[in-house]
C-alpha positions as CSV (number, residue, x, y, z in Angstrom):
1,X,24.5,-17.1,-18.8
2,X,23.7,-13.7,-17.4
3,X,20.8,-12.6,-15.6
4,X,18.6,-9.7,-16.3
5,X,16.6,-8.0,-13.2
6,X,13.6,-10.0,-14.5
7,X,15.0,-13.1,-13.5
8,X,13.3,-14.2,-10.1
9,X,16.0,-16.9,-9.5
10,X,20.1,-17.5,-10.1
11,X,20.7,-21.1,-9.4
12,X,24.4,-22.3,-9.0
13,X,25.4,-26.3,-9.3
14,X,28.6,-27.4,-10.5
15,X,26.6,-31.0,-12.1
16,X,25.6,-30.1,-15.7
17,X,22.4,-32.5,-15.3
18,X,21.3,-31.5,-12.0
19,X,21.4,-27.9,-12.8
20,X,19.6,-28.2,-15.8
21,X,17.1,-30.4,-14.1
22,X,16.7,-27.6,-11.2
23,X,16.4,-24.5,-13.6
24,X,13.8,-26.6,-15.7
25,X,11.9,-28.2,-12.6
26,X,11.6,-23.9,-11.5
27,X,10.6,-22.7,-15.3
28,X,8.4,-24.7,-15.5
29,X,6.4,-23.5,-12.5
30,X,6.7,-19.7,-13.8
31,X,9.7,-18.8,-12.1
32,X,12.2,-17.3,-14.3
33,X,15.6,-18.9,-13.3
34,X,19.1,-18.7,-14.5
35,X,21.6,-21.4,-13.9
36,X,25.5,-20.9,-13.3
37,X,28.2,-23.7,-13.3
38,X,30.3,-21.9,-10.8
39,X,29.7,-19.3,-7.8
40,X,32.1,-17.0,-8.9
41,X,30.2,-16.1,-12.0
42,X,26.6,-16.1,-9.7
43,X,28.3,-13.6,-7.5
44,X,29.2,-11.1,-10.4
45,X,25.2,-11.1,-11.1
46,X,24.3,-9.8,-7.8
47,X,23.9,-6.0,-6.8
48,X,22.5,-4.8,-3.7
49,X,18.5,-4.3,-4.5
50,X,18.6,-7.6,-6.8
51,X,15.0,-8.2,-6.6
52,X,15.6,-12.3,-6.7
53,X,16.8,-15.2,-4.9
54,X,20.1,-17.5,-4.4
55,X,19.8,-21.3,-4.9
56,X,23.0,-22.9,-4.6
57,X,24.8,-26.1,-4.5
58,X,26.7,-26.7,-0.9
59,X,29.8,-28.8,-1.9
60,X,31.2,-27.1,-5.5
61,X,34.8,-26.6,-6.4
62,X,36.7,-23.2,-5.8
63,X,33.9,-21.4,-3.8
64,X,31.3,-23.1,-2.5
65,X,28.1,-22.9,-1.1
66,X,28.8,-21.7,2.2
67,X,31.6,-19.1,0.9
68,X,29.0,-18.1,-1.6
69,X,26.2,-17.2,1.0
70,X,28.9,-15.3,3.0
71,X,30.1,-13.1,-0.1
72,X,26.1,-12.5,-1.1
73,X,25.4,-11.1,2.6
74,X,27.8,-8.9,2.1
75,X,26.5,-7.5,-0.7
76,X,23.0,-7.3,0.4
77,X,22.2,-9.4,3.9
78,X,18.3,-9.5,3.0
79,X,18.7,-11.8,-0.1
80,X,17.8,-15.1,0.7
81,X,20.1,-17.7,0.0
82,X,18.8,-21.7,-0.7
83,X,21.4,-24.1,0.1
84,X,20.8,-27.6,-1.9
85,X,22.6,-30.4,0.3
86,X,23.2,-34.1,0.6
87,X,21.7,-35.9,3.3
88,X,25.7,-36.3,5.1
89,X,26.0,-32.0,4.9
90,X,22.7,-31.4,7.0
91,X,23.8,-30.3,10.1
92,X,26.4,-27.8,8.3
93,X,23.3,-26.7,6.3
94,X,21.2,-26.3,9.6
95,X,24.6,-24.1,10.8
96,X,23.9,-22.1,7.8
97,X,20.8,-21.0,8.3
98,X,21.8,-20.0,11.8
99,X,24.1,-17.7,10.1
100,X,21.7,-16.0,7.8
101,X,20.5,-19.0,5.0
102,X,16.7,-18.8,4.2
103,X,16.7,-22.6,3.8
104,X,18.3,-25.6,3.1
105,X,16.8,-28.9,0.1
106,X,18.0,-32.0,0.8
107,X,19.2,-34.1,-2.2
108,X,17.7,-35.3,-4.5
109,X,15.5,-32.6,-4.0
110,X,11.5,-33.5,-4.4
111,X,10.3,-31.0,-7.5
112,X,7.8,-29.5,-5.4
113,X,9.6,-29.0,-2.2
114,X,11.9,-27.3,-4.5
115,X,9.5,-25.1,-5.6
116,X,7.7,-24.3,-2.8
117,X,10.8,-22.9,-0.8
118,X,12.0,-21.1,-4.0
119,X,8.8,-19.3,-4.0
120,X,8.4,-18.2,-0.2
121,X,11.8,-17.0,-0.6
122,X,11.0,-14.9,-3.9
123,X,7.9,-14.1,-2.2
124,X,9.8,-12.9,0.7
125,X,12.2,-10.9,-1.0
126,X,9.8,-8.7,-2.8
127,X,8.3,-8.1,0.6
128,X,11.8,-6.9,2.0
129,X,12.0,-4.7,-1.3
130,X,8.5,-2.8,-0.9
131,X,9.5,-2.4,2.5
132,X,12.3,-0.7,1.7
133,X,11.3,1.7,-1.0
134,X,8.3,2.8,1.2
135,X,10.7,3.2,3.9
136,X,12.5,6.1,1.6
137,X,11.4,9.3,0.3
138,X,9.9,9.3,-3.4
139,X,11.3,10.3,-6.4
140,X,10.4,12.8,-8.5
141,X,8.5,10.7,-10.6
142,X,6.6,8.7,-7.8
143,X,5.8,11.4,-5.3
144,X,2.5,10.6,-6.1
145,X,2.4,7.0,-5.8
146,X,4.4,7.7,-2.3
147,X,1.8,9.8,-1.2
148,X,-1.3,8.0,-2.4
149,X,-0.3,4.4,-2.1
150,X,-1.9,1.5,-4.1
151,X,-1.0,-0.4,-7.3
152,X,-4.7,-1.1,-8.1
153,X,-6.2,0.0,-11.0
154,X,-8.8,2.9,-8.8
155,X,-5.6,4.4,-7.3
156,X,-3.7,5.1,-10.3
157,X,-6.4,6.4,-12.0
158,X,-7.3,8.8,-8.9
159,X,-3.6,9.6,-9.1
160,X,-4.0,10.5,-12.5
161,X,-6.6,12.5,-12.4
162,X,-5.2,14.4,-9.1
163,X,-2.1,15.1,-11.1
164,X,-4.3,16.5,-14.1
165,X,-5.6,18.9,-11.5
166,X,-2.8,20.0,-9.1
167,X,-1.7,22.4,-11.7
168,X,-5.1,24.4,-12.3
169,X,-7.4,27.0,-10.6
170,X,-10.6,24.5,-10.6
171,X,-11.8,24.0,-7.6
172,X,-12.6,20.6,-6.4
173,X,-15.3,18.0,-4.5
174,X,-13.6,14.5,-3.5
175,X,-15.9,12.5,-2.6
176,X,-15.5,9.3,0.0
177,X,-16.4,7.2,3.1
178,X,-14.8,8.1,6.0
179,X,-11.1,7.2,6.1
180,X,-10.2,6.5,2.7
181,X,-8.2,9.5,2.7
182,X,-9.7,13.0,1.4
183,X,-7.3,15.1,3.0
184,X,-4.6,13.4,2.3
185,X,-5.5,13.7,-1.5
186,X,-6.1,17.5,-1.1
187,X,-2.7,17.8,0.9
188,X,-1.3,16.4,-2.5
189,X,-3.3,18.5,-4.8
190,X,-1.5,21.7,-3.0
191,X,2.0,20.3,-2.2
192,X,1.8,19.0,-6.3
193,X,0.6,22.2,-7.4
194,X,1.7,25.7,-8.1
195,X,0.2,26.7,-4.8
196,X,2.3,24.6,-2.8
197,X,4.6,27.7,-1.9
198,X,1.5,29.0,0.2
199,X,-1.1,27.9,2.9
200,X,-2.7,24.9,3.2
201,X,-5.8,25.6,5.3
202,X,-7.9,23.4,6.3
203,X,-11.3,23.5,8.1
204,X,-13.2,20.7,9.8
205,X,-16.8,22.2,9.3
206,X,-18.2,19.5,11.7
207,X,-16.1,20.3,14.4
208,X,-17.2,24.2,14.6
209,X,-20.1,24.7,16.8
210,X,-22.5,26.3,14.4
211,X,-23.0,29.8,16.4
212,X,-18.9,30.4,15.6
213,X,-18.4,28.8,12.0
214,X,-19.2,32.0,10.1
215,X,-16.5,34.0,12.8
216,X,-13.9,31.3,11.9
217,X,-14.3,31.2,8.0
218,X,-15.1,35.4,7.5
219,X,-13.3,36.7,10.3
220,X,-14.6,39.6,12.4
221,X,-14.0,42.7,14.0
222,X,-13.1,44.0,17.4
223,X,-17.1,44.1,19.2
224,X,-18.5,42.3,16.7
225,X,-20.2,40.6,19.2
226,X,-20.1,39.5,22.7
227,X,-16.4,38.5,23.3
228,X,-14.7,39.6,19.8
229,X,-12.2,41.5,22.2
230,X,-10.0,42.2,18.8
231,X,-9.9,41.9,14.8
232,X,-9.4,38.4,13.9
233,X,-8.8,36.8,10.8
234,X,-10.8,33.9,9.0
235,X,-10.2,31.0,7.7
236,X,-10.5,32.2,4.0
237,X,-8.5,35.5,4.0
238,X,-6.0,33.3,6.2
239,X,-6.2,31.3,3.3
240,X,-5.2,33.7,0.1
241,X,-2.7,32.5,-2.3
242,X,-3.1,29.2,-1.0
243,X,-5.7,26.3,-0.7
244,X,-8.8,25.7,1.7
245,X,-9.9,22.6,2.6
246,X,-13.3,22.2,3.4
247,X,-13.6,19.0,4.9
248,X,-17.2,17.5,5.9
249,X,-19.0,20.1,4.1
250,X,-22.1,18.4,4.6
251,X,-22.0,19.5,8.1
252,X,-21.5,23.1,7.7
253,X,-25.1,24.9,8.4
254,X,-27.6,26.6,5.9
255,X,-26.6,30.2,6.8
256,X,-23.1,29.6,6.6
257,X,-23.4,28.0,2.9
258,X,-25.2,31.0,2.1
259,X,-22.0,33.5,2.3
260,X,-19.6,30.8,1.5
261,X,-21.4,30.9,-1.7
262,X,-21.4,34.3,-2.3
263,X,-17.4,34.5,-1.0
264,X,-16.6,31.8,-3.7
265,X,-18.5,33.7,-6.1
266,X,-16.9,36.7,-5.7
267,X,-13.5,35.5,-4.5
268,X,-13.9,38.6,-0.9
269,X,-15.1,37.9,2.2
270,X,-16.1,40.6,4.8
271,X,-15.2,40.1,8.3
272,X,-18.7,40.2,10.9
273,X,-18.7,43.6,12.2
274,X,-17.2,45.0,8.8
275,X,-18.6,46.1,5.8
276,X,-15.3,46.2,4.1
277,X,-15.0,43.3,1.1
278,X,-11.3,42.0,1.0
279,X,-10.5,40.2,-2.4
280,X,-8.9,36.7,-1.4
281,X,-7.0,34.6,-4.0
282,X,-7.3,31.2,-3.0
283,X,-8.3,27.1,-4.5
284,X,-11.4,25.8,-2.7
285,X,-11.2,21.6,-2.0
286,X,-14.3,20.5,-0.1
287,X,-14.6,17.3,0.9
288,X,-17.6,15.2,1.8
289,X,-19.0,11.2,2.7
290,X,-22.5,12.0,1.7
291,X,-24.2,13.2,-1.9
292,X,-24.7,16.9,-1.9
293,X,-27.1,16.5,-4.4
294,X,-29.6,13.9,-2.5
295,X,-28.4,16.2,0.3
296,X,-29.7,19.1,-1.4
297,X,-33.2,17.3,-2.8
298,X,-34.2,17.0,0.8
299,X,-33.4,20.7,1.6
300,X,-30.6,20.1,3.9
301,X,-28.0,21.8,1.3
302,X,-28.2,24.7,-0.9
303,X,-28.1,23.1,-4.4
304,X,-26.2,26.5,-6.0
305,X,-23.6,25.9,-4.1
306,X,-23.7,21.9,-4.6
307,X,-22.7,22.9,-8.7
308,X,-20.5,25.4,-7.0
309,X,-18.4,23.0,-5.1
310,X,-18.4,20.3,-7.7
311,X,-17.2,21.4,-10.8
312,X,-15.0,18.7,-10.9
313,X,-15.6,15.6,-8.3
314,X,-13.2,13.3,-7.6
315,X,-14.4,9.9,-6.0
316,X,-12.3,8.1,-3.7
317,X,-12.8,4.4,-3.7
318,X,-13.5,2.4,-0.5
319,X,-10.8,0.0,0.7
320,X,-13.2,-3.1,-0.1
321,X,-13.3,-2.0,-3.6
322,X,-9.3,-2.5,-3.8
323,X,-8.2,-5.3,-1.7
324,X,-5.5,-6.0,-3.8
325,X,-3.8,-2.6,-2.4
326,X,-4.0,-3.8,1.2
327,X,-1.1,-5.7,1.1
328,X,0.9,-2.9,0.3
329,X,-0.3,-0.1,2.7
330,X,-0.3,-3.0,5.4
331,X,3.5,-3.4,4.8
332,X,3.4,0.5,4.2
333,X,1.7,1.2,7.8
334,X,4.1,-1.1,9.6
335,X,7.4,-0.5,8.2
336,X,6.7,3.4,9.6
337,X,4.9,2.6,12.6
338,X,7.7,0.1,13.9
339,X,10.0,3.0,13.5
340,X,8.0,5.3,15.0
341,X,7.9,3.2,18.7
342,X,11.0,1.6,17.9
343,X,10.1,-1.6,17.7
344,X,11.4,-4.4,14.8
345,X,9.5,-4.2,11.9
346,X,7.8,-7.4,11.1
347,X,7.0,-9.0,8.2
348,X,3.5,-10.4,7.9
349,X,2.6,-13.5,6.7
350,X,0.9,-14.8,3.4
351,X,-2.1,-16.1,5.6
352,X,-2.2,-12.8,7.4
353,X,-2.2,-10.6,4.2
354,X,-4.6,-13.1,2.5
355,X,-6.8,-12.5,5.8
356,X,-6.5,-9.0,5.5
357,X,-7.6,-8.4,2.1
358,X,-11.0,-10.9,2.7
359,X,-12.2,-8.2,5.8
360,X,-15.0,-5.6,4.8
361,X,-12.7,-2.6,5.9
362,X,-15.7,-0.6,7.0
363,X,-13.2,2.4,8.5
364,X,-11.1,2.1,5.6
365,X,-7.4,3.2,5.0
366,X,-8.2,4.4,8.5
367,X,-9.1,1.4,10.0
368,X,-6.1,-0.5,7.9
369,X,-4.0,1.9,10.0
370,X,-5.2,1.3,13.5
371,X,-4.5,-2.4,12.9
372,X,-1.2,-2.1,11.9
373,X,-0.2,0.2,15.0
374,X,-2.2,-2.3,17.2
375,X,-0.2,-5.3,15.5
376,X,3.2,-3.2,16.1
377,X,2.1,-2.8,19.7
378,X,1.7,-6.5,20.2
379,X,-2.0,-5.8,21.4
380,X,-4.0,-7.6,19.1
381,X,-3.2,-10.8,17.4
382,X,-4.3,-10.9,13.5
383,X,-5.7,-13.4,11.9
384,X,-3.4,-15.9,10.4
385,X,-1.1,-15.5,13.2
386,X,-0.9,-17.8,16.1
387,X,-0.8,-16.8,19.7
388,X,2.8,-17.0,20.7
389,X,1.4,-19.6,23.2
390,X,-0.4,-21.8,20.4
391,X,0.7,-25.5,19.7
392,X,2.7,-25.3,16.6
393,X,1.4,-27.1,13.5
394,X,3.3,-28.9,11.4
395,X,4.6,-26.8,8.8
396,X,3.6,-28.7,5.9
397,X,0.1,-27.8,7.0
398,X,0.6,-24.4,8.1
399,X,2.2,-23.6,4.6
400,X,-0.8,-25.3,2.7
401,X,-3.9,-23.3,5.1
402,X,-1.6,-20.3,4.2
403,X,-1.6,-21.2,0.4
404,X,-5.2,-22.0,0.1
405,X,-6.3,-19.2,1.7
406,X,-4.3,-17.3,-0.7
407,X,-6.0,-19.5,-3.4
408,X,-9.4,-18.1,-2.3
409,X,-9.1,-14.6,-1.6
410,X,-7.1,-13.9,-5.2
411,X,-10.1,-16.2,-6.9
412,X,-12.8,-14.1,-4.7
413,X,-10.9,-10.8,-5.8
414,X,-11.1,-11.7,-9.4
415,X,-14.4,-12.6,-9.6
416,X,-13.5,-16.6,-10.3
417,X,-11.6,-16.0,-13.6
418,X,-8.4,-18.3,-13.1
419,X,-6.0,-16.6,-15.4
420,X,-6.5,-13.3,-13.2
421,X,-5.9,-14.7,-10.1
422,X,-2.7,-16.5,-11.1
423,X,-1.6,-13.5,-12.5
424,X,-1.9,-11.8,-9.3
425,X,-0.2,-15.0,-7.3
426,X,2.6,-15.0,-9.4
427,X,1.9,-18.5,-10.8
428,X,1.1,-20.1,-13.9
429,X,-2.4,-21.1,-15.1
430,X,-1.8,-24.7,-14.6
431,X,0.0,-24.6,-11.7
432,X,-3.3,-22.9,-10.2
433,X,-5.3,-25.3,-11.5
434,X,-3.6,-28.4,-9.9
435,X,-3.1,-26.4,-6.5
436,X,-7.1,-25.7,-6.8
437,X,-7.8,-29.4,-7.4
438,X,-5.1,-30.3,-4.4
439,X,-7.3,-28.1,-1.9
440,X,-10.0,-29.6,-3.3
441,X,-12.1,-25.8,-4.1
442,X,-15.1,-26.3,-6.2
443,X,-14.8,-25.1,-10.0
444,X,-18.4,-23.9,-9.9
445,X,-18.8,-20.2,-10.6
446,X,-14.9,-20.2,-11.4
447,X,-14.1,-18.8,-15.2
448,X,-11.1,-19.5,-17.3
């Protein structure tokens, strides 16, 4: 049969009933699977990128097992390759994994040993894959996405609504705790948009000390006051044809707002010291952590230019409100960060991304970040991964804390509703169900 890049598994035996058995035991459990009598016809499925995995009889006429996993790494080293052996053919199946095997099931293989290394191999292909592809520049198509990662449902819809925007004069608010990325979403906004040929400027209004903020967005004249030994240009004229960013706006003091408001009214700014107005084309983006309006209620914001600045706000959401994007710009944060200090890029485990997603994230993208250079650095262990030190435990029970962990933060995510969160693992409904009543975690407050 052929195989379609839907299918998560190509399974090669040369015994009609064990190869049935095998591809039924793996459909069963969700994971689409399609069976070949011979290697040679496996091997004209596979491409370099195939997003699946190789299970595949050891002792088989013409080409076998071993020839087999030799021929795929050429084609693409990263696929993993399951070897299925009798108990005689062990210790060559031990020499294949030294020589690039995933992992080797001794015959008759137990159903759910089967399974189990099936899926950590699928599992850890599709790691390899996102690795890759954030490891290359976008497309066309998903420059977006490349620039504002996340699969959940907040980010796409803030990616939309950037996109709707990029291409028109509004000016915009985005709106966000600390590190969940406001100026990287106005970055996009100009580099997407029509102004992208132009200046990007941006200002950090609580970084200016307040008695120079109005001389670094308006500019000033030569004696304009003490020091001003020459004409300099602001921030805003500096600015013209392009975009300002106005980050922190809720910093930026009373008698400031006062002429920004009249400069983004007007669209001129006149330098201190000059009473010449000089006309500046430009696309305002302030950014801010706090409500303007509440801001403005307590008189610590001028509430004109609150409905100046927001004529269309765009709210960025915190990272606790999209765990299920952490994975991702984990992986994402990593895979550039190893090559950045040249190190080996690793990949983290189930139990550490499951860990991950359950923290509060307080710092946000930010904090995500700071982790991911710290685990690159080897300065801070993470949890779900044992000091290198650590007595090893056995790996039966280090796969299931892993899997019941994962159990618990997709059921968490998902607010209890079952079909969700096996959705999200990549597992059927009942297969959920009978790994929930293996681990032994309570159906109350759990929805189907």
């Amino acid at each position: 049969m052929n195989a379609s890049p839907s299918h998560d598994v190509l399974l090669v035996d040369d015994d009609d009933e064990v190869r049935v058995a095998y591809a039924q035991t793996l459909q069963l459990d969700g994971l689409e699977t399609a069976a070949f009598a011979s290697a040679g016809d496996a091997l004209k499925q596979i491409e370099p990128g195939f997003p699946g995995v190789l299970v595949s009889d050891v002792r088989m006429p013409g080409m076998d097992g071993l020839a087999l996993l030799k021929a795929v790494a050429k084609i693409d080293r990263d696929i993993p390759v399951v070897l299925v052996t009798g108990h005689g053919d062990v210790p060559m199946a031990l020499e294949a994994i030294r020589g690039g095997a995933w992992d080797f099931v001794e015959k008759p293989a137990d159903p759910v040993l089967l399974v189990e290394t099936v899926r950590r191999a699928v599992q850890h292909r599709r790691l390899v894959l996102e690795n890759r592809a954030l490891r290359q520049p976008a497309e066309p198509d998903d420059a977006w996405a490349g620039r504002l990662i996340g699969r959940s449902d907040a980010m796409r819809r803030v990616r939309h609504t950037l996109s709707v925007l990029a291409d028109v004069p509004t000016d915009v608010l985005l709106f966000g705790e600390t590190g969940t990325g406001k100026e990287l979403a106005a970055r996009a906004l100009h580099d997407f948009g029509r102004r992208r040929g132009a200046r990007f400027v941006a200002v950090n209004c609580a970084a200016l000390p307040e008695n120079m903020i109005e001389s670094e967005l308006f500019g000033h004249e030569a004696g304009a006051f003490t020091g001003a030994r020459e004409r300099r240009i602001g921030k805003i004229e500096h600015a013209s044809r392009g975009t300002l960013f106005l980050d922190e706006i809720e910093s930026m003091p009373l008698g400031a707002q006062t002429r920004l408001l009249r400069a983004l009214q007007e669209r001129s700014v006149e330098r201190l010291g000059s009473n010449v107005e000089i006309q500046v084309d430009i696309r305002v983006v302030a950014a801010t952590k706090v409500d303007l309006v509440a801001l403005a209620a307590e008189g610590r914001f001028r509430e004109d230019l609150v409905y100046r600045l927001n004529t269309v706000t765009v709210r960025l959401p915190p990272l606790r409100d999209r765990r299920e994007d952490v994975p991702m710009l984990f992986r994402y944060f990593l895979a550039r960060l190893a090559e950045r200090h040249d190190a080996e890029p690793e990949t983290p485990s189930p139990a550490t991304l499951a860990a991950l997603m359950e923290r509060p994230w307080p710092g946000n993208v930010r904090e995500l970040r700071n982790e991911a250079e710290r685990f690159v650095l080897g300065l801070e262990e993470l949890p779900g991964v044992a000091p290198a030190d650590a007595p090893v435990a056995p790996l039966d029970a280090a796969v299931d804390a892993a899997e019941r962990q994962a159990i618990v933060a997709a059921l968490a995510r998902h607010g209890g509703r079952v079909g969700q969160s096996a959705d999200a693992l990549g597992v059927s409904r009942k297969t959920l169900y009978l790994k929930m009543r293996k681990y032994g975690l309570e159906r109350a407050g759990v929805e189907d």
